[in-house]
PDB file with one MODEL, atoms N, CA, C and O in Angstrom:
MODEL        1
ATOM      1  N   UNK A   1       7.325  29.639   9.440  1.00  0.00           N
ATOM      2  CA  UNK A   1       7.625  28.359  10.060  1.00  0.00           C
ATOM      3  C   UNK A   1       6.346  27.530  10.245  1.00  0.00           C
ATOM      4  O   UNK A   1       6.412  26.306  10.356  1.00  0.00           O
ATOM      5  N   UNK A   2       5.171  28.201  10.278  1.00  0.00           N
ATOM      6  CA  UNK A   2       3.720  27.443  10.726  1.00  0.00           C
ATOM      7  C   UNK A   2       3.026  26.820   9.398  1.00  0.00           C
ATOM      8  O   UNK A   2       2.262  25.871   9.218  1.00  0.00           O
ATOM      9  N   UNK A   3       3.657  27.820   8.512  1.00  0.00           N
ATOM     10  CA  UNK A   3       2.956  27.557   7.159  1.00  0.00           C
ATOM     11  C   UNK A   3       3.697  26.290   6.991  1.00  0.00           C
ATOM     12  O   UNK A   3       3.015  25.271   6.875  1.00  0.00           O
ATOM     13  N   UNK A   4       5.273  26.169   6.952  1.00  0.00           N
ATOM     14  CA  UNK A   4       6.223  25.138   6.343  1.00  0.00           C
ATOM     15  C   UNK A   4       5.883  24.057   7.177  1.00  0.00           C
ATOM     16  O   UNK A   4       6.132  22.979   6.637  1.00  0.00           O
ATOM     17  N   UNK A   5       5.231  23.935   8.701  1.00  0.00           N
ATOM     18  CA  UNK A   5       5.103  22.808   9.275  1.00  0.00           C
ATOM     19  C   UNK A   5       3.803  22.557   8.920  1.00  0.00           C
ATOM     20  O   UNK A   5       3.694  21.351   9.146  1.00  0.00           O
ATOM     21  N   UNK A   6       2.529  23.030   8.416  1.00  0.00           N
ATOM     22  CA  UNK A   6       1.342  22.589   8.134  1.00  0.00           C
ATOM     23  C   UNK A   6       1.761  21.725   6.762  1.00  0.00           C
ATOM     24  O   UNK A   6       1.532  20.523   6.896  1.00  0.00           O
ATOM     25  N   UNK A   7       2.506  22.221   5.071  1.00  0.00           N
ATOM     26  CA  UNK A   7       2.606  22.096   4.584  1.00  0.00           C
ATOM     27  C   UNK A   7       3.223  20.402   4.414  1.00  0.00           C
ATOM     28  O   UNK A   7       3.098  19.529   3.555  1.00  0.00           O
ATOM     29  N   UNK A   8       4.032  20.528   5.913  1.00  0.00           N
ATOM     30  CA  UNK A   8       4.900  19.570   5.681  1.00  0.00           C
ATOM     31  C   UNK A   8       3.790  18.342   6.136  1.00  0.00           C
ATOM     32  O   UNK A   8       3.531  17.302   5.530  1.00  0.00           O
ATOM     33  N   UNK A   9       3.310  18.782   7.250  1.00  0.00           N
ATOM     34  CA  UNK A   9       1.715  17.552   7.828  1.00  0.00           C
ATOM     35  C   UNK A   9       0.537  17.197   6.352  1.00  0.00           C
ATOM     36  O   UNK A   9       0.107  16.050   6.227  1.00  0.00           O
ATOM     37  N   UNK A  10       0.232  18.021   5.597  1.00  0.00           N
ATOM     38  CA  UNK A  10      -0.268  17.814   4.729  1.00  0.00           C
ATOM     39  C   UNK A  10       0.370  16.894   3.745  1.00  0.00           C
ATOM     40  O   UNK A  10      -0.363  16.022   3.277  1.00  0.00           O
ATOM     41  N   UNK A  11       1.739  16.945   3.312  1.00  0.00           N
ATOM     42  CA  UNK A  11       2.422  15.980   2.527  1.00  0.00           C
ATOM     43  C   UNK A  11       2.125  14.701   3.367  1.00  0.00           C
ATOM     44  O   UNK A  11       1.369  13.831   2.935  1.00  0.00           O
ATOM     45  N   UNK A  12       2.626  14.627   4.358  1.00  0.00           N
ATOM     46  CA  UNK A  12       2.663  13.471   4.752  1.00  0.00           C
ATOM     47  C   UNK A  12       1.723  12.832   4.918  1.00  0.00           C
ATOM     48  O   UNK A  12       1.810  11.605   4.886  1.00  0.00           O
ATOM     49  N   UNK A  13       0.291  13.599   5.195  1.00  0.00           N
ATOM     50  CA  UNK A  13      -0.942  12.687   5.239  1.00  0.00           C
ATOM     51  C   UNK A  13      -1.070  12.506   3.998  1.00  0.00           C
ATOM     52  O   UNK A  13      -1.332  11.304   4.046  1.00  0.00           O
ATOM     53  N   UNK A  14      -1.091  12.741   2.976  1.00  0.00           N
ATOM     54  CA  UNK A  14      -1.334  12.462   1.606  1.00  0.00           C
ATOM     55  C   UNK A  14      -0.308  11.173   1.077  1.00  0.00           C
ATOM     56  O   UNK A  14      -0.756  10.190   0.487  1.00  0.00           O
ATOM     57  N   UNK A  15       1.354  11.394   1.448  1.00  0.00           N
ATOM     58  CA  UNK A  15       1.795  10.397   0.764  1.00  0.00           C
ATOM     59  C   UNK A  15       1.355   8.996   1.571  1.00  0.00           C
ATOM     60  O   UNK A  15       1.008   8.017   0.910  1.00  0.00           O
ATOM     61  N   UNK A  16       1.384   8.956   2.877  1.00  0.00           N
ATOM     62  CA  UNK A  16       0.754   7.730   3.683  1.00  0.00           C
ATOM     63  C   UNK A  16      -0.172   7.524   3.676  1.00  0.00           C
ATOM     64  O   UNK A  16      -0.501   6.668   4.497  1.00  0.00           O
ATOM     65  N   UNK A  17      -1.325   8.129   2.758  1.00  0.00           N
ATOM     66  CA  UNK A  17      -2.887   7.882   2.281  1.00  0.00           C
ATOM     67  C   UNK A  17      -2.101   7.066   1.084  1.00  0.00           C
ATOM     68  O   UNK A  17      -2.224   5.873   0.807  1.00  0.00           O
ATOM     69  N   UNK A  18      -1.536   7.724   0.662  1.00  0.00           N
ATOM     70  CA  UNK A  18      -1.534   7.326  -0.991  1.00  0.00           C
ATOM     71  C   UNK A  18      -0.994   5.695  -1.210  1.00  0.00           C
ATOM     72  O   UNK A  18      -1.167   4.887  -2.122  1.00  0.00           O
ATOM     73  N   UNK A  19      -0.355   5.644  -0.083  1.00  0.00           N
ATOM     74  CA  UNK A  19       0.634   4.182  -0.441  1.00  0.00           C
ATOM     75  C   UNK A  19       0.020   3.186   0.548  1.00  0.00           C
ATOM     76  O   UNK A  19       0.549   2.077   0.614  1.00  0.00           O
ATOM     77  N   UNK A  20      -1.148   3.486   1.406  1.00  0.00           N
ATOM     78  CA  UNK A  20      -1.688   2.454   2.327  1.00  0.00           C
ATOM     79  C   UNK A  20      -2.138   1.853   1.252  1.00  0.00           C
ATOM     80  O   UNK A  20      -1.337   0.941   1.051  1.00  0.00           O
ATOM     81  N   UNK A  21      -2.994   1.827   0.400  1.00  0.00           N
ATOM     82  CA  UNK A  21      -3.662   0.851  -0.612  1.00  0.00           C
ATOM     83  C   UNK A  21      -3.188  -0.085  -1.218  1.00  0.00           C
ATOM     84  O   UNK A  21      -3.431  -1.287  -1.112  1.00  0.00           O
ATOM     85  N   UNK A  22      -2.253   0.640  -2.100  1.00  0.00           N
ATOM     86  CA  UNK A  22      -1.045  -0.535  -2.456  1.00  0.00           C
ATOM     87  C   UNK A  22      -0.444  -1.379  -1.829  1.00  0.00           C
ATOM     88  O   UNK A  22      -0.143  -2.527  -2.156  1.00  0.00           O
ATOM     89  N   UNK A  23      -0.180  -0.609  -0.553  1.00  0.00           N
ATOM     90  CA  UNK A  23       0.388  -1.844   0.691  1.00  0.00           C
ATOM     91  C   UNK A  23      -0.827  -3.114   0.548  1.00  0.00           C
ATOM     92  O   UNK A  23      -0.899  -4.145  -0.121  1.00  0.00           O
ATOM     93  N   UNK A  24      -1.898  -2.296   1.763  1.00  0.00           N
ATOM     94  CA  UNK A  24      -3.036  -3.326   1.475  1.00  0.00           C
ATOM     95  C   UNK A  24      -3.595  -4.315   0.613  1.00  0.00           C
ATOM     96  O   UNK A  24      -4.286  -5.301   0.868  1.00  0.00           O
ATOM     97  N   UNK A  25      -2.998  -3.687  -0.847  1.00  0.00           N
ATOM     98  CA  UNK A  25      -2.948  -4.861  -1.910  1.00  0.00           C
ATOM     99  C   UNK A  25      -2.498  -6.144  -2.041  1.00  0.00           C
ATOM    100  O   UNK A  25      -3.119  -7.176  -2.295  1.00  0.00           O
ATOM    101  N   UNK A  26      -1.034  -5.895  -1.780  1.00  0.00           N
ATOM    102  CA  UNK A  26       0.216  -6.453  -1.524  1.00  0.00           C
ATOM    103  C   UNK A  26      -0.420  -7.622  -0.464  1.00  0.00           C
ATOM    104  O   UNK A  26      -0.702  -8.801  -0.679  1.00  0.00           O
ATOM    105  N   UNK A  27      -0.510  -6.928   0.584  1.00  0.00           N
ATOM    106  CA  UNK A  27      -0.547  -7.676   1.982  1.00  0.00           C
ATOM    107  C   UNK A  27      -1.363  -8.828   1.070  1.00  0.00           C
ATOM    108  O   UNK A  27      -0.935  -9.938   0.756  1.00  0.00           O
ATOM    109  N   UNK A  28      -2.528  -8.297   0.773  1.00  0.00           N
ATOM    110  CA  UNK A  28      -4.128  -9.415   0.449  1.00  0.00           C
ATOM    111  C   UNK A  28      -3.218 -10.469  -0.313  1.00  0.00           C
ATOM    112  O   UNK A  28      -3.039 -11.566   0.216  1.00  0.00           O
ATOM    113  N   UNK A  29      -2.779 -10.245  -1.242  1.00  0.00           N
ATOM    114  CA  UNK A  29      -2.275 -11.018  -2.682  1.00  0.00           C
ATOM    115  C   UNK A  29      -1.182 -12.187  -1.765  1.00  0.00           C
ATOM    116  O   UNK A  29      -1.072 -13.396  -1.970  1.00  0.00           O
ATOM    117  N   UNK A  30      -0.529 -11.412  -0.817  1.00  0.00           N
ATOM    118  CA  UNK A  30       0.756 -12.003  -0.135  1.00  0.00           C
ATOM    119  C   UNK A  30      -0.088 -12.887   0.619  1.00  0.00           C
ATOM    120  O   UNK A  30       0.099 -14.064   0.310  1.00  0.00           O
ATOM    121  N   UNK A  31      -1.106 -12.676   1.661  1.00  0.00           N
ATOM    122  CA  UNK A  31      -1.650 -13.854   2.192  1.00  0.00           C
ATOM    123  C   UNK A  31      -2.675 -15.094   1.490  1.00  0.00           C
ATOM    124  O   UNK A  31      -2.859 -16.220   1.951  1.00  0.00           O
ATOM    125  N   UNK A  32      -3.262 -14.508   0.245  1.00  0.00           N
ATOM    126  CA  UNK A  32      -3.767 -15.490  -0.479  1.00  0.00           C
ATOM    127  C   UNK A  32      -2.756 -16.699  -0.985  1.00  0.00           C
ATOM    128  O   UNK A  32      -3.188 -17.848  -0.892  1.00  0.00           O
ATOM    129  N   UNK A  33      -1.623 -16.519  -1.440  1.00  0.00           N
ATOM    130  CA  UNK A  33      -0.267 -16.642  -1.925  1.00  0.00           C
ATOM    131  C   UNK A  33      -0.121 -18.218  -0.607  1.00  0.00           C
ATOM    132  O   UNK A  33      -0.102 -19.432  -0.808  1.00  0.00           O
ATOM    133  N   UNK A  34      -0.036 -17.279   0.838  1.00  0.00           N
ATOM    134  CA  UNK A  34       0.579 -18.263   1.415  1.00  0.00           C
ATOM    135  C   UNK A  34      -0.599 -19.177   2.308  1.00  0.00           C
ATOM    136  O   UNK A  34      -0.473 -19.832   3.343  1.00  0.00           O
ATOM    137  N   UNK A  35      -1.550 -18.968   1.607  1.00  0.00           N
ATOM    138  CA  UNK A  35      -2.671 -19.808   2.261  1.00  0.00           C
ATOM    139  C   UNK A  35      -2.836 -20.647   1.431  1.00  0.00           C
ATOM    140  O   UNK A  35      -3.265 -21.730   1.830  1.00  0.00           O
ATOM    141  N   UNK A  36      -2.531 -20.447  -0.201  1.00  0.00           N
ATOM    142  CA  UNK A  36      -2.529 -21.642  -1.137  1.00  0.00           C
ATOM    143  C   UNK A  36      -4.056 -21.386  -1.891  1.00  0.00           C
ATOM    144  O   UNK A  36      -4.653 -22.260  -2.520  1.00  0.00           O
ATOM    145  N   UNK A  37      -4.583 -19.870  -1.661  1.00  0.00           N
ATOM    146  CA  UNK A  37      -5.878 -20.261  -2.098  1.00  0.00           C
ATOM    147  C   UNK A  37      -5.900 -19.791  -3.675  1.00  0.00           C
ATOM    148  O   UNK A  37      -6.972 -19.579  -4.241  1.00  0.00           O
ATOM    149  N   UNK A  38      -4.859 -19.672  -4.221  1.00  0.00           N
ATOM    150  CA  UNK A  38      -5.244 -18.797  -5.757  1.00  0.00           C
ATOM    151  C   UNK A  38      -4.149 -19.591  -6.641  1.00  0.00           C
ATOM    152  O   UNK A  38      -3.618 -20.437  -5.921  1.00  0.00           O
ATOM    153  N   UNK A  39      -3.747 -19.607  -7.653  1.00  0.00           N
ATOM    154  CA  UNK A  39      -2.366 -19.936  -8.455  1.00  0.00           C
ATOM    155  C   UNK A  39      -0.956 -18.548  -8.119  1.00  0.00           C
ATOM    156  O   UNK A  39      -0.814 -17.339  -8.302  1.00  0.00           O
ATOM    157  N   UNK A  40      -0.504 -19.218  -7.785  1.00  0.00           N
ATOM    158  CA  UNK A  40       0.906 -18.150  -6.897  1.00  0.00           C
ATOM    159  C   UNK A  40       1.510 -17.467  -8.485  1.00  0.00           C
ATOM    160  O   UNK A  40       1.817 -16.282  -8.357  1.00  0.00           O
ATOM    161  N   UNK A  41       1.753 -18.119 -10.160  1.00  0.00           N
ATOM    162  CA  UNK A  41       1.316 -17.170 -10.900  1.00  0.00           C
ATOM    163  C   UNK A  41       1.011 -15.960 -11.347  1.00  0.00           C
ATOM    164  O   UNK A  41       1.613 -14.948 -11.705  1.00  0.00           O
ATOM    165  N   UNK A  42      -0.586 -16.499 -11.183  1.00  0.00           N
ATOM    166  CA  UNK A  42      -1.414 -14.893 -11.548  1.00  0.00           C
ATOM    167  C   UNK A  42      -1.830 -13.853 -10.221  1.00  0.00           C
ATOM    168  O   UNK A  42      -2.574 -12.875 -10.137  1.00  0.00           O
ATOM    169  N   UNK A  43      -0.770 -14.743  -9.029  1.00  0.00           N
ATOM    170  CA  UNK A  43      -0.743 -13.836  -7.898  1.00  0.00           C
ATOM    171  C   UNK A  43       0.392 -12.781  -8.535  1.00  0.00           C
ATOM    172  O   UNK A  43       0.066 -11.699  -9.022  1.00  0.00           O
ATOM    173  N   UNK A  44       1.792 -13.266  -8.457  1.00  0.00           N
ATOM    174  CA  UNK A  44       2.771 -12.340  -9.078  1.00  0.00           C
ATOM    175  C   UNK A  44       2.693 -11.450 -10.342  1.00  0.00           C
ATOM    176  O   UNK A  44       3.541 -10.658 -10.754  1.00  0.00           O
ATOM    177  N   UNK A  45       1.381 -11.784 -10.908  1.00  0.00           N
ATOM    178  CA  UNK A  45       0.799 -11.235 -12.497  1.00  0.00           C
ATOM    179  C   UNK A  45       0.772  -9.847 -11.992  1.00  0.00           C
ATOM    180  O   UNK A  45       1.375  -8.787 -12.165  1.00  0.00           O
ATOM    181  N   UNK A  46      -0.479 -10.469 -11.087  1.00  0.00           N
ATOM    182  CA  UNK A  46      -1.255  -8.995 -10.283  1.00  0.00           C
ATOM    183  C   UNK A  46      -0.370  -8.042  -9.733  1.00  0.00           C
ATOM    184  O   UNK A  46      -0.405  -6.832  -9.955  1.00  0.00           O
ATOM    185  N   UNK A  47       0.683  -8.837  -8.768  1.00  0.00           N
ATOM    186  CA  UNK A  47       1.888  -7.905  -8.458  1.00  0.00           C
ATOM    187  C   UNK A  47       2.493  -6.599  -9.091  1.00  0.00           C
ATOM    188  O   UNK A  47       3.492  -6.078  -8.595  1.00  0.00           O
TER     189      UNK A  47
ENDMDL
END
């Protein structure tokens, strides 16, 4: 049971490591987008 609950803490720090970045991507691209500072475009390119 200790092993299956470490195992299970380890997944989860890894998949919520793994997908903060991409979020963070997102977010950046999404507020450049609505600040008007880039071509909305090659914002959705990047997407």
């Amino acid at each position: 049971m200790i092993k299956i609950n470490t195992d299970l803490d380890n997944f989860i720090y890894v998949a919520s490591h793994d997908l903060k970045s991409p979020i963070s991507n997102l977010e950046g691209l999404m507020d450049a987008s609505m600040a008007g500072e880039a071509n909305t475009n090659q914002l959705i390119e990047m997407m």
